[in-house]
N, C-alpha and C positions, 0 to 999 in steps of 0.2 A: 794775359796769355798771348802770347806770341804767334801771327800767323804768317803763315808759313805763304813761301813768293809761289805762282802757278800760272802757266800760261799754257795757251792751246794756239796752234795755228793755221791759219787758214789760205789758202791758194786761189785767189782770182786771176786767169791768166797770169801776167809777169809783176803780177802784185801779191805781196806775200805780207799777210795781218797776223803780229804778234799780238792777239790779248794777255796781256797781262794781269794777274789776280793777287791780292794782298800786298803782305809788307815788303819793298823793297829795305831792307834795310844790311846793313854791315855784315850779317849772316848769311845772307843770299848773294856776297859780292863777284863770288864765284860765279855763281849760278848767272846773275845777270850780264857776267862780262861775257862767258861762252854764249849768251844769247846775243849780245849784241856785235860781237865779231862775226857770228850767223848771218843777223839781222845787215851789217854792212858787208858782207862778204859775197853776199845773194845776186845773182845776175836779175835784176828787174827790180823794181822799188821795194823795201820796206817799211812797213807802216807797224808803230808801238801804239797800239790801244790801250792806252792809261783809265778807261773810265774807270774801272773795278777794283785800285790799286789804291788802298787805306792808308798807306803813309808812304814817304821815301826818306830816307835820311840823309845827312851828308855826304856822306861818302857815295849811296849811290847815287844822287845826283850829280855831283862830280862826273863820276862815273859816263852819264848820260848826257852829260857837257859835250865831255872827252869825245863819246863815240859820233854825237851829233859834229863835231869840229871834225872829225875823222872823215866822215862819209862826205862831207863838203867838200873836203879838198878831192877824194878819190871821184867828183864830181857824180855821186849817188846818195845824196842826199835822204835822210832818214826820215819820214817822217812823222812827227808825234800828234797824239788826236787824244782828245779829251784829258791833256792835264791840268789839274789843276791850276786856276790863276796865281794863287800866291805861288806854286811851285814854278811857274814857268816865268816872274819876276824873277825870282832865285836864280833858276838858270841862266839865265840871260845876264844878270847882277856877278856870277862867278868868272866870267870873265867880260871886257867889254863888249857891249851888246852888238855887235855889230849887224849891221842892218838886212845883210843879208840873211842870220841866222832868224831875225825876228820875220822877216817876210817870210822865210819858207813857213815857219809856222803859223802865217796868219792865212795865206794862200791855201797849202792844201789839208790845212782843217776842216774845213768848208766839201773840200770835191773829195778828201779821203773820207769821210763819214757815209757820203755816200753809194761807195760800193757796192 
């Protein structure tokens, strides 16, 4: 059975937490591109809370490459908390790792969880 992608969000000051819930997968591509144009669009940081997110598939990690390469250069950097390790090998693996992409993620793992 297929479950279906769901997020809720949340506003601390000029920090703005996507939870995201279930499958990101190739039916939800829609759904998670207009989040993440959101998500980089947003005056102040945002943060994708992957904890509660049961699979991602190609295509949308691709996806999550793209918009994390996106929000670096627009120097607003996205950032991601609690994905999964093999997922976040993947990502990094999709294009070359470049080291600033893998610092932001090791950086504010740490201080965005605790909000």
């Amino acid at each position: 059975l297929m479950e279906k992608m769901n997020f809720t969000f949340e506003q601390f000051g000029n920090v703005g937490i996507f939870n995201l819930t279930g499958e990101l997968t190739a039916e939800h591509e829609d759904e998670l591109y207009l989040l993440l144009m959101r998500a980089i669009h947003r005056n102040g940081r945002a943060v994708l809370n992957l904890k509660k997110v049961t699979r991602i598939d190609l295509i949308c990690l691709k996806l999550l490459e793209k918009a994390c390469c996106a929000s670096i250069r627009l120097k607003n950097p996205i950032i991601l908390t609690e994905l999964p390790k093999h997922y976040s090998s993947e990502l990094f693996n999709l294009q070359t790792a470049d080291t600033i992409k893998t610092e932001l993620l090791a950086d504010h793992s740490k201080s965005a969880v605790k909000i």
